[in-house]
GUFIDO-965576 format. One record per residue: residue number from 0; chain; x, y, z of N, C-alpha, C in turn. Coordinates in nm, 4 decimals, always signed. Layout:
BEGIN
    k  c       n.X       n.Y       n.Z      ca.X      ca.Y      ca.Z       c.X       c.Y       c.Z
  NUM  A         X         Y         Z         X         Y         Z         X         Y         Z
...
//
This chain:
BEGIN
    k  c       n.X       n.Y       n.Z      ca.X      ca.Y      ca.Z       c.X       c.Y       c.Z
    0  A  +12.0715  +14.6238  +11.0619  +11.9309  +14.6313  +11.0972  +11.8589  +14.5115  +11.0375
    1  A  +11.7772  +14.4863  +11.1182  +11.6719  +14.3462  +11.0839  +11.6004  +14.3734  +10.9029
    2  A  +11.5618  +14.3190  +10.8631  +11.4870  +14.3322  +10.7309  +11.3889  +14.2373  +10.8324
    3  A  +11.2195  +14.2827  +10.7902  +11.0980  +14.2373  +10.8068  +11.0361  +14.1778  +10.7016
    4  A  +10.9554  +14.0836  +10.7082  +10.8883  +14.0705  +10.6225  +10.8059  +14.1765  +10.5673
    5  A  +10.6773  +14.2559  +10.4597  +10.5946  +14.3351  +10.4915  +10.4692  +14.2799  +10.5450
    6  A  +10.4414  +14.3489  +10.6177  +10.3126  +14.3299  +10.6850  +10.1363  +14.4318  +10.6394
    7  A  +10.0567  +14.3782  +10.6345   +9.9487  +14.4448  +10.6037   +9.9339  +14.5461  +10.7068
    8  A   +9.9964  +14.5728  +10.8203   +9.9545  +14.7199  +10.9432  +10.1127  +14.8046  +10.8361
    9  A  +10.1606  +14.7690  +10.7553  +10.2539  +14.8241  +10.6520  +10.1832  +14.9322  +10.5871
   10  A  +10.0528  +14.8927  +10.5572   +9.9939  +14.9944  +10.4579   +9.8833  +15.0747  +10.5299
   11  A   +9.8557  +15.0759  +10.7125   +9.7644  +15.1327  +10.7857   +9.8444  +15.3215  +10.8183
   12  A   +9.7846  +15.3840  +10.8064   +9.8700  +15.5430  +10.8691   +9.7976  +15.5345  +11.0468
   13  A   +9.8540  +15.4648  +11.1037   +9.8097  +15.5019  +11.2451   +9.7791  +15.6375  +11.3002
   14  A   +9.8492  +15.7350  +11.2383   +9.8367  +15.8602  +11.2880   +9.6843  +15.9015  +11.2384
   15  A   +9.6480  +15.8553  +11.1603   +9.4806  +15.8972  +11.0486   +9.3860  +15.7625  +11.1638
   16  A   +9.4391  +15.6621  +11.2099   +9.3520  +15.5557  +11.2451   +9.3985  +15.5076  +11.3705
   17  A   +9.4405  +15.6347  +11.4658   +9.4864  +15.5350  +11.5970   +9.3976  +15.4222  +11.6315
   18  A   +9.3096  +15.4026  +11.6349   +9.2020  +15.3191  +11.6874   +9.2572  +15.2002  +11.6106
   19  A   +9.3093  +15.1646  +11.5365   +9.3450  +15.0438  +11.4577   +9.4640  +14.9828  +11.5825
   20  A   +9.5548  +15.0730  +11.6282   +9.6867  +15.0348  +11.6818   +9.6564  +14.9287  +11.8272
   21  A   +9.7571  +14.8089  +11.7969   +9.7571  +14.7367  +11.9594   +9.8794  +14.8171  +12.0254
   22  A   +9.8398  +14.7629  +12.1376   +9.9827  +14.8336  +12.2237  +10.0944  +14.6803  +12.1966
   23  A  +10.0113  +14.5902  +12.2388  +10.1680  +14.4972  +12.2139  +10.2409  +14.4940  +12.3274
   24  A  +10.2697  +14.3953  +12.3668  +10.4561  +14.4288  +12.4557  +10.5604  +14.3828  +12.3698
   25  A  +10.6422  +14.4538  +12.4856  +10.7562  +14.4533  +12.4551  +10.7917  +14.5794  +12.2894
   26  A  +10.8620  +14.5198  +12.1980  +10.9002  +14.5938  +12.0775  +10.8007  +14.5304  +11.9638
   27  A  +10.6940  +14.5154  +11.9851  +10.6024  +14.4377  +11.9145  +10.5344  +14.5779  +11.8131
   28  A  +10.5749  +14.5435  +11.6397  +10.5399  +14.6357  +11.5668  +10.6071  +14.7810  +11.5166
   29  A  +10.7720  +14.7599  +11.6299  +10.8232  +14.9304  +11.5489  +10.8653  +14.8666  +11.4018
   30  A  +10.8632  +14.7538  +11.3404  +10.9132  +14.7919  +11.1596  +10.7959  +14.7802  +11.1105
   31  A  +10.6461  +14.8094  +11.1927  +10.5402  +14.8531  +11.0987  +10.4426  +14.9423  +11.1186
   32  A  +10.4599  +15.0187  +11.2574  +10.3746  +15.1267  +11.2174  +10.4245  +15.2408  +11.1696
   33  A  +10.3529  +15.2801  +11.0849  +10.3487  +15.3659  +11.0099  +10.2491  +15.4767  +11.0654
   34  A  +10.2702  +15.6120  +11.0497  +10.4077  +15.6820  +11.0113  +10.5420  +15.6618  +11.0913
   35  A  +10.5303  +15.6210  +11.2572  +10.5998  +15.6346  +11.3121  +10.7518  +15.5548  +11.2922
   36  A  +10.7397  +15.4600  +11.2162  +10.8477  +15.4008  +11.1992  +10.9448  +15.5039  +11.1232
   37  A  +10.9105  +15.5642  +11.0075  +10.9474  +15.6485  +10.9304  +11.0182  +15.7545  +10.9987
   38  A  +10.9847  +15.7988  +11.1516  +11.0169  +15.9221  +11.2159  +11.1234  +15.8601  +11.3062
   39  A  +11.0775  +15.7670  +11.3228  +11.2035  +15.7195  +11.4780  +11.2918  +15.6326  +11.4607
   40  A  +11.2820  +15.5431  +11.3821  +11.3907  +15.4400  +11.3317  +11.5303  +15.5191  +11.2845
   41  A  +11.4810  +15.6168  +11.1854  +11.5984  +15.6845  +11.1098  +11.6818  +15.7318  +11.3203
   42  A  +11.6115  +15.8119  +11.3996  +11.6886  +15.8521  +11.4874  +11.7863  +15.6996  +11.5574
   43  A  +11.7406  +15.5822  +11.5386  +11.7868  +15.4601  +11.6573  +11.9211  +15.4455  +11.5817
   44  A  +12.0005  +15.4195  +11.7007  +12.1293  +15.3680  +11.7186  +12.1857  +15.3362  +11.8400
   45  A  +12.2214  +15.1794  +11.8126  +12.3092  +15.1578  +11.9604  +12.4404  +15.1460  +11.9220
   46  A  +12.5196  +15.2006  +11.8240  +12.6133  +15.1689  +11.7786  +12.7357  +15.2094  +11.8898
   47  A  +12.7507  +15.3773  +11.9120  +12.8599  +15.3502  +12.0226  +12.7754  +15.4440  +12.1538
   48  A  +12.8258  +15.3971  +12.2857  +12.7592  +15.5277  +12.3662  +12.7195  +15.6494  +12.3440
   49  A  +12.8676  +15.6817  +12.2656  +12.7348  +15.8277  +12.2517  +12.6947  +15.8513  +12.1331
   50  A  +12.6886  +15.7579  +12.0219  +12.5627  +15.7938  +11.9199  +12.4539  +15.7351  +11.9941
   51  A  +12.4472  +15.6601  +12.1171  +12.3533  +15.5848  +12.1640  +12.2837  +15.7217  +12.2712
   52  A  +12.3351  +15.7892  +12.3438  +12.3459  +15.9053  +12.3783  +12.2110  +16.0036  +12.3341
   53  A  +12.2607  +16.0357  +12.2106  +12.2491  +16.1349  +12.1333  +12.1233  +16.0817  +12.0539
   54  A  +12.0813  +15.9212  +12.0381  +11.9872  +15.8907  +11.9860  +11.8688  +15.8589  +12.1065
   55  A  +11.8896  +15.8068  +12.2411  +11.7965  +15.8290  +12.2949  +11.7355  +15.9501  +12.3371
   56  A  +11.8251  +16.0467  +12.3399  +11.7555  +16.2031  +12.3856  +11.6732  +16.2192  +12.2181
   57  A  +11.7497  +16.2468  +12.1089  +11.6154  +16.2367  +11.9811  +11.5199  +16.1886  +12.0136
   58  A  +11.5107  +16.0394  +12.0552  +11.3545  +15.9801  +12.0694  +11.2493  +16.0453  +12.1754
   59  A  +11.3476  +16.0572  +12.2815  +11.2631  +16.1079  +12.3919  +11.2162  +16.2372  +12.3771
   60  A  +11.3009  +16.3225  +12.2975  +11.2210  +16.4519  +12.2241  +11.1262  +16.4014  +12.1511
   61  A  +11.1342  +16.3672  +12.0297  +11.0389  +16.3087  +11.9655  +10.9082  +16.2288  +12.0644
   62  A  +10.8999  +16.1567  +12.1441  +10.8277  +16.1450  +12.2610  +10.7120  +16.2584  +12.2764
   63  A  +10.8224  +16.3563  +12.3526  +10.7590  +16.5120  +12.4187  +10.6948  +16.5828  +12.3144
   64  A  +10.7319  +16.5634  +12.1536  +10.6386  +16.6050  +12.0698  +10.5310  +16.5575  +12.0217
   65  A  +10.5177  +16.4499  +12.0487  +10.3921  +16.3512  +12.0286  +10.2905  +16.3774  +12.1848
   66  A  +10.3691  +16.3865  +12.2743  +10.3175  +16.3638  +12.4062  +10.2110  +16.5153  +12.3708
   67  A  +10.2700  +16.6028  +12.3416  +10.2323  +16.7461  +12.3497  +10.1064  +16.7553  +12.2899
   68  A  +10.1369  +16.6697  +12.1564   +9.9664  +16.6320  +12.0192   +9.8781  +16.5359  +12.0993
   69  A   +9.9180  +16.5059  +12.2183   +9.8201  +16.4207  +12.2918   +9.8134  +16.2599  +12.1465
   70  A   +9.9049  +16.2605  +12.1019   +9.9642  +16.1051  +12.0021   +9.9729  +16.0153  +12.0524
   71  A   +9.9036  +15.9268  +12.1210   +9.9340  +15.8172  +12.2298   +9.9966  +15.7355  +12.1412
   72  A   +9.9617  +15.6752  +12.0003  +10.0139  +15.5799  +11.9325  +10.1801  +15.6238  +11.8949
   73  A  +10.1863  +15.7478  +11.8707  +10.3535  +15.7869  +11.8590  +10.4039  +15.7719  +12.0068
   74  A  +10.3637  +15.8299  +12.1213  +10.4043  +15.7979  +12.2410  +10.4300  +15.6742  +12.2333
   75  A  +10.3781  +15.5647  +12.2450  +10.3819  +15.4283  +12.2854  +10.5307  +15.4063  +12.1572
   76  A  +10.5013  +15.4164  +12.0275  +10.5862  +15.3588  +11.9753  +10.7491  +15.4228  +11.9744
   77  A  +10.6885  +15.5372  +12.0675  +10.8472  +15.5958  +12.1286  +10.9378  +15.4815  +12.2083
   78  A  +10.8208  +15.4905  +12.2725  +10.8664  +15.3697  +12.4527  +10.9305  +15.2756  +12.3768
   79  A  +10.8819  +15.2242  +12.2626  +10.9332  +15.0825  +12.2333  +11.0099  +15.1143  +12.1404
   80  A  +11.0877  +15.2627  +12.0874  +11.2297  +15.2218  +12.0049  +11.3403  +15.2878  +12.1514
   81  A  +11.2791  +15.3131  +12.2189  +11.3706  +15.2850  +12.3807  +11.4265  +15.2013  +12.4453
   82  A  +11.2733  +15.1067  +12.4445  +11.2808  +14.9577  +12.5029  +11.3799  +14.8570  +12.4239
   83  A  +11.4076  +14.8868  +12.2647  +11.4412  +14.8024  +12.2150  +11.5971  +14.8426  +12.2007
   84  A  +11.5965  +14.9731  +12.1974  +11.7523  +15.0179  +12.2500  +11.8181  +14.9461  +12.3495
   85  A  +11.7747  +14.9115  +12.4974  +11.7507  +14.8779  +12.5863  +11.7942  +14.6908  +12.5593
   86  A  +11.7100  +14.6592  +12.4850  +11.6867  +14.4798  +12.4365  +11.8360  +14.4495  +12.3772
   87  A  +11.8152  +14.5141  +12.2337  +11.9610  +14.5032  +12.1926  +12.0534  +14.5142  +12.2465
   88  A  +12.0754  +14.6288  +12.2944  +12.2123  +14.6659  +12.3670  +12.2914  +14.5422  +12.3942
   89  A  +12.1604  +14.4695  +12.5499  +12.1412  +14.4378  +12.5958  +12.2339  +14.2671  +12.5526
   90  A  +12.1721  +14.2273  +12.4572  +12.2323  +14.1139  +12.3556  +12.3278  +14.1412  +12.3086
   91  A  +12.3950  +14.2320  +12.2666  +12.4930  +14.2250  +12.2256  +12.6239  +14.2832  +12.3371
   92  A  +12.5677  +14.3118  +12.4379  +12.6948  +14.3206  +12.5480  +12.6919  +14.1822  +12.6041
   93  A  +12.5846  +14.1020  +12.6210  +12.6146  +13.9398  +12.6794  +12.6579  +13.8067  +12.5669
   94  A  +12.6375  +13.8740  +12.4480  +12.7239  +13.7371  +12.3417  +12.7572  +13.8010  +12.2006
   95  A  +12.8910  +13.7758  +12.1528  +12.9138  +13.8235  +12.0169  +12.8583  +13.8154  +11.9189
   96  A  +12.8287  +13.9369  +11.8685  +12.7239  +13.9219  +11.7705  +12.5788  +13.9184  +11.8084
   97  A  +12.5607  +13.9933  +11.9324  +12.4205  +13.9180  +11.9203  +12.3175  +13.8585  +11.9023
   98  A  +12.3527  +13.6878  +11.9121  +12.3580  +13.5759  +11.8870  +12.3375  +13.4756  +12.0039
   99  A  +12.2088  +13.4394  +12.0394  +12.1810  +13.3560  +12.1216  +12.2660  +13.1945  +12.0967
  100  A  +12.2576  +13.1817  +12.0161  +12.2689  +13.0626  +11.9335  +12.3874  +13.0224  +11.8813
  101  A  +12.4525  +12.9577  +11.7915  +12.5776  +12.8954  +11.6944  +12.4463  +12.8708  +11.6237
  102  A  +12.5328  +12.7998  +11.4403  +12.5169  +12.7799  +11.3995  +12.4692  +12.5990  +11.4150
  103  A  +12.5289  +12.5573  +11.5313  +12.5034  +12.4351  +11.5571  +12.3653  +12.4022  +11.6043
  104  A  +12.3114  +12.5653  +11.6953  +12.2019  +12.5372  +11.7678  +12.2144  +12.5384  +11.8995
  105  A  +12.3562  +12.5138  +11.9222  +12.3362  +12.5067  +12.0651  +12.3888  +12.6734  +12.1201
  106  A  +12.3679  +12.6761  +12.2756  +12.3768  +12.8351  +12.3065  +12.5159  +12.8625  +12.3006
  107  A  +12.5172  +12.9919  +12.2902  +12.6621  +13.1109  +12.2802  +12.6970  +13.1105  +12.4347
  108  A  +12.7804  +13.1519  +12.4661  +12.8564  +13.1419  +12.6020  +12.8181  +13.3254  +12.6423
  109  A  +12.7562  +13.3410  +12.7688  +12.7687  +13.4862  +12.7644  +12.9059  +13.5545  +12.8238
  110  A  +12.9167  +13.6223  +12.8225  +13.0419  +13.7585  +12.8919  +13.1665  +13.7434  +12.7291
  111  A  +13.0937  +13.7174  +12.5882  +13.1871  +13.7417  +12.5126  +13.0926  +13.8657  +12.4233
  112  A  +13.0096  +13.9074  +12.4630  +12.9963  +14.0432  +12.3824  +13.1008  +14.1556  +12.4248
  113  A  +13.0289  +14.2940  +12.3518  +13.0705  +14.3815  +12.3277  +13.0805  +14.4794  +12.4519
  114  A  +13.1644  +14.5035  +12.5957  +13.1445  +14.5755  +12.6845  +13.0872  +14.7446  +12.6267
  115  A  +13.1340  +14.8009  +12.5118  +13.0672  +14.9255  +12.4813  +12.9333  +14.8941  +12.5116
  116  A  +12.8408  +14.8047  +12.4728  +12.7173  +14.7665  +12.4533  +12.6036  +14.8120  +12.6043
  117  A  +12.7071  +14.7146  +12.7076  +12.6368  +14.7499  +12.8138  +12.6667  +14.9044  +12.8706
  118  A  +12.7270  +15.0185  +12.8281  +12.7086  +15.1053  +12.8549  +12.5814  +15.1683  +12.7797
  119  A  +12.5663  +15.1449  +12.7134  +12.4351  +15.1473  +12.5667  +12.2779  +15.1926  +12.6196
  120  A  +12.3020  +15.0218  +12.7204  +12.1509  +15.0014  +12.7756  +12.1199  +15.0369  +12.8778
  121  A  +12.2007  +15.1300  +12.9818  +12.1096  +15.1920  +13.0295  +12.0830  +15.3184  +12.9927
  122  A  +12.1446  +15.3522  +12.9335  +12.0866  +15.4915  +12.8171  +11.9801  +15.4907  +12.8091
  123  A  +11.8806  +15.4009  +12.7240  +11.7981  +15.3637  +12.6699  +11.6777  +15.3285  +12.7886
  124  A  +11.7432  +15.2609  +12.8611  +11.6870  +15.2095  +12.9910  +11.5891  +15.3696  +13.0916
  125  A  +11.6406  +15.4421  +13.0792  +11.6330  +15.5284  +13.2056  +11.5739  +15.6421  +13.1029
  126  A  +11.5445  +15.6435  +13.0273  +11.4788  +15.7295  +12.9197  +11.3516  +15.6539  +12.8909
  127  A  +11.3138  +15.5117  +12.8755  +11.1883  +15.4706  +12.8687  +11.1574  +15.4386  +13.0192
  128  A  +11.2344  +15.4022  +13.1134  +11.1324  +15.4231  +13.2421  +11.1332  +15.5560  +13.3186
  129  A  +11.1190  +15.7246  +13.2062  +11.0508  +15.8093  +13.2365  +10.9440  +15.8501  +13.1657
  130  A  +10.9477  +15.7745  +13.0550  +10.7731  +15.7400  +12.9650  +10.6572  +15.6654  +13.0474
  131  A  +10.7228  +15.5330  +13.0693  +10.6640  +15.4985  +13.1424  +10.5811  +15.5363  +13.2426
  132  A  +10.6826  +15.6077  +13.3220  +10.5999  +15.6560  +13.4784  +10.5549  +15.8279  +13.3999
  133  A  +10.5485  +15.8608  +13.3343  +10.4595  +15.9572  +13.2902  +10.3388  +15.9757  +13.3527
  134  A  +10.2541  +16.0427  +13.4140  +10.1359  +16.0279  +13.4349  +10.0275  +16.0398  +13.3305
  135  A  +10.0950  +16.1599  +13.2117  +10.0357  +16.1109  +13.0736  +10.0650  +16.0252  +12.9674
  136  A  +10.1187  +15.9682  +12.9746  +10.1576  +15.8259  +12.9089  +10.0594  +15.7265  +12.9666
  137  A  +10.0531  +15.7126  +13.1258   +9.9552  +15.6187  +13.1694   +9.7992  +15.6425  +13.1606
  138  A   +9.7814  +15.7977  +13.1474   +9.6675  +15.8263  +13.1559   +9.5473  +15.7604  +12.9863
  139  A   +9.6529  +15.8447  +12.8884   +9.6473  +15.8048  +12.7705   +9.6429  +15.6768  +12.7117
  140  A   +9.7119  +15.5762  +12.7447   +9.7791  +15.4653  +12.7594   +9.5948  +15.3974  +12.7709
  141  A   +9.5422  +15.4015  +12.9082   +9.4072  +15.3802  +12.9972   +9.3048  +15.4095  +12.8963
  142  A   +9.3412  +15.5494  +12.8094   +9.1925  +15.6050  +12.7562   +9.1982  +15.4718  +12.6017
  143  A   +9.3015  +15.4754  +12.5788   +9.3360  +15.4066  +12.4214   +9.2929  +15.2521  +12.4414
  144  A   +9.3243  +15.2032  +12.5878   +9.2505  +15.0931  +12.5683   +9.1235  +15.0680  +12.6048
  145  A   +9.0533  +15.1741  +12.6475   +8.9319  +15.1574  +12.7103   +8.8793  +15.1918  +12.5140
  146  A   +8.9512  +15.2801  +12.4422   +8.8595  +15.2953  +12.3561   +8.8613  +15.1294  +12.2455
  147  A   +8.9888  +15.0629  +12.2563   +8.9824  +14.9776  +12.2122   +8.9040  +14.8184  +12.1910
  148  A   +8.8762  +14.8193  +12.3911   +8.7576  +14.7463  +12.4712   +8.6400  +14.7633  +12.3700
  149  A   +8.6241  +14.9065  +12.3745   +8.4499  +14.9274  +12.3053   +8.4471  +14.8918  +12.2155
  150  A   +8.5248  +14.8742  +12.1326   +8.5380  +14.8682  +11.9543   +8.5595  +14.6945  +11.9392
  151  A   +8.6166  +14.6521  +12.0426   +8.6090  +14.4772  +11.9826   +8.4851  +14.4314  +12.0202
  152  A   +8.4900  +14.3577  +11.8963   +8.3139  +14.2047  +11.9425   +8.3200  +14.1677  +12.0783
  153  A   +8.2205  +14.1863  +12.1261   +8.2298  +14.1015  +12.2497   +8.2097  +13.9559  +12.2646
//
Protein backbone atom coordinates (compact mmCIF):
# COMPACT_ATOMS: atom_id res chain seq x y z
CA UNK A 1 0.00 0.00 0.00
CA UNK A 2 1.03 3.60 -0.91
CA UNK A 3 2.27 5.63 2.29
CA UNK A 4 0.89 9.44 1.86
CA UNK A 5 2.21 12.22 2.90
CA UNK A 6 -0.23 13.75 5.91
CA UNK A 7 -2.45 16.10 4.78
CA UNK A 8 -4.38 18.88 6.72
CA UNK A 9 -8.20 17.27 5.33
CA UNK A 10 -6.08 14.41 7.75
CA UNK A 11 -7.36 16.12 10.73
CA UNK A 12 -11.12 17.23 9.15
CA UNK A 13 -14.09 14.36 10.41
CA UNK A 14 -16.11 14.73 7.17
CA UNK A 15 -18.81 12.83 8.65
CA UNK A 16 -19.28 16.04 11.48
CA UNK A 17 -18.44 18.55 8.28
CA UNK A 18 -19.64 17.13 5.00
CA UNK A 19 -19.79 20.54 3.64
CA UNK A 20 -15.94 20.73 3.85
CA UNK A 21 -15.65 17.54 1.32
CA UNK A 22 -14.71 18.01 -2.68
CA UNK A 23 -15.90 15.32 -4.79
CA UNK A 24 -12.63 15.21 -6.80
CA UNK A 25 -12.23 12.75 -9.70
CA UNK A 26 -11.13 9.97 -10.11
CA UNK A 27 -9.47 8.41 -6.49
CA UNK A 28 -8.72 11.91 -5.41
CA UNK A 29 -8.51 11.88 -1.37
CA UNK A 30 -9.34 8.05 -0.19
CA UNK A 31 -5.83 8.24 2.17
CA UNK A 32 -7.52 11.33 3.67
CA UNK A 33 -10.85 11.45 4.42
CA UNK A 34 -11.55 10.79 7.44
CA UNK A 35 -13.58 8.83 8.98
CA UNK A 36 -14.07 7.06 5.88
CA UNK A 37 -10.71 6.03 5.15
CA UNK A 38 -10.61 4.27 8.50
CA UNK A 39 -13.85 2.15 7.43
CA UNK A 40 -13.02 1.17 3.85
CA UNK A 41 -9.41 0.91 3.26
CA UNK A 42 -9.08 -1.83 6.02
CA UNK A 43 -11.97 -3.74 3.59
CA UNK A 44 -9.65 -2.99 -0.06
CA UNK A 45 -7.87 -5.67 -1.67
CA UNK A 46 -6.91 -6.53 -5.11
CA UNK A 47 -4.70 -9.11 -4.09
CA UNK A 48 -6.30 -12.35 -5.62
CA UNK A 49 -9.88 -12.57 -7.37
CA UNK A 50 -11.52 -13.61 -4.80
CA UNK A 51 -10.20 -11.62 -1.90
CA UNK A 52 -10.91 -9.04 -4.65
CA UNK A 53 -14.43 -10.63 -4.74
CA UNK A 54 -15.16 -10.58 -1.32
CA UNK A 55 -13.70 -7.02 -0.90
CA UNK A 56 -15.76 -5.33 -3.45
CA UNK A 57 -19.13 -6.75 -2.17
CA UNK A 58 -17.75 -5.28 1.63
CA UNK A 59 -17.49 -1.89 0.02
CA UNK A 60 -20.57 -1.95 -1.83
CA UNK A 61 -22.31 -2.99 1.45
CA UNK A 62 -20.64 -0.48 3.18
CA UNK A 63 -21.97 1.86 0.24
CA UNK A 64 -25.77 0.66 0.98
CA UNK A 65 -25.05 1.63 4.59
CA UNK A 66 -24.04 5.00 4.05
CA UNK A 67 -26.51 5.26 1.11
CA UNK A 68 -29.32 4.33 3.73
CA UNK A 69 -27.82 7.51 6.37
CA UNK A 70 -28.41 9.52 3.26
CA UNK A 71 -23.94 9.94 3.75
CA UNK A 72 -23.23 11.30 0.41
CA UNK A 73 -19.56 11.94 1.49
CA UNK A 74 -19.21 8.05 2.57
CA UNK A 75 -21.16 7.20 -0.64
CA UNK A 76 -18.83 9.03 -2.91
CA UNK A 77 -15.77 7.82 -1.06
CA UNK A 78 -17.20 4.29 -1.57
CA UNK A 79 -17.26 4.85 -5.48
CA UNK A 80 -13.71 5.76 -5.28
CA UNK A 81 -12.20 2.71 -3.19
CA UNK A 82 -14.11 0.83 -6.24
CA UNK A 83 -12.80 2.99 -8.81
CA UNK A 84 -9.43 2.54 -7.52
CA UNK A 85 -9.85 -1.23 -7.24
CA UNK A 86 -10.69 -0.89 -10.77
CA UNK A 87 -7.27 1.62 -11.50
CA UNK A 88 -4.94 -0.69 -9.84
CA UNK A 89 -6.00 -3.82 -10.90
CA UNK A 90 -5.90 -2.37 -13.87
CA UNK A 91 -1.87 -1.49 -13.73
CA UNK A 92 -0.85 -4.18 -12.54
CA UNK A 93 -2.44 -6.70 -15.09
CA UNK A 94 -0.75 -4.39 -18.03
CA UNK A 95 3.02 -4.13 -16.48
CA UNK A 96 4.98 -5.90 -13.67
CA UNK A 97 4.81 -4.44 -10.76
CA UNK A 98 2.73 -1.87 -11.47
CA UNK A 99 5.11 0.27 -12.88
CA UNK A 100 4.66 2.61 -15.66
CA UNK A 101 8.18 3.34 -15.79
CA UNK A 102 12.01 1.58 -15.24
CA UNK A 103 14.19 2.91 -13.28
CA UNK A 104 15.76 4.44 -16.37
CA UNK A 105 12.59 6.46 -17.04
CA UNK A 106 11.76 5.14 -19.92
CA UNK A 107 8.24 3.07 -20.28
CA UNK A 108 7.61 -0.69 -19.14
CA UNK A 109 6.45 -2.85 -22.00
CA UNK A 110 2.71 -3.78 -21.39
CA UNK A 111 1.21 -7.55 -21.52
CA UNK A 112 4.02 -8.41 -18.72
CA UNK A 113 1.75 -7.97 -15.71
CA UNK A 114 -0.08 -10.11 -13.61
CA UNK A 115 -3.12 -11.97 -15.70
CA UNK A 116 -4.86 -12.68 -12.04
CA UNK A 117 -5.05 -8.83 -12.00
CA UNK A 118 -7.24 -8.38 -14.94
CA UNK A 119 -9.72 -10.66 -13.55
CA UNK A 120 -9.61 -8.16 -10.44
CA UNK A 121 -10.91 -5.17 -12.43
CA UNK A 122 -13.85 -5.90 -13.47
CA UNK A 123 -14.95 -6.86 -10.09
CA UNK A 124 -14.45 -3.59 -9.01
CA UNK A 125 -15.56 -2.20 -12.29
CA UNK A 126 -19.26 -3.36 -12.31
CA UNK A 127 -19.81 -2.64 -8.59
CA UNK A 128 -18.90 1.15 -9.00
CA UNK A 129 -20.83 1.52 -12.26
CA UNK A 130 -23.93 0.50 -10.04
CA UNK A 131 -23.13 3.53 -7.64
CA UNK A 132 -22.82 5.43 -10.18
CA UNK A 133 -26.07 4.97 -12.04
CA UNK A 134 -27.81 5.03 -8.64
CA UNK A 135 -30.49 7.44 -8.89
CA UNK A 136 -29.54 8.29 -5.26
CA UNK A 137 -26.06 8.65 -5.60
CA UNK A 138 -26.85 11.14 -8.49
CA UNK A 139 -29.50 12.77 -6.77
CA UNK A 140 -27.32 13.40 -3.64
CA UNK A 141 -24.25 13.78 -5.56
CA UNK A 142 -26.52 17.24 -7.32
CA UNK A 143 -27.73 18.35 -3.74
CA UNK A 144 -23.86 18.28 -2.26
CA UNK A 145 -22.77 20.33 -4.97
CA UNK A 146 -25.36 22.73 -5.23
CA UNK A 147 -24.73 23.07 -1.43
CA UNK A 148 -21.13 23.55 -2.12
CA UNK A 149 -21.83 26.36 -5.08
CA UNK A 150 -23.54 28.42 -2.20
CA UNK A 151 -20.82 28.23 0.26
CA UNK A 152 -17.85 29.34 -2.16
CA UNK A 153 -16.92 33.23 -2.72
CA UNK A 154 -18.21 34.16 -5.66
Amino acid sequence: MEQTAPSADDEIDYRAQPERYRIGRGEVGVFHVQPYKGELLPLWTIRTPALARDSAESIAARYREYRAAADFVGMDMARKYLQMGYTRARRYANRKGGRKHGPDGEPLPLGTGDPAKAEVAPIFAAHREEVVADPEYQRLKAQHQRLINRRSPA
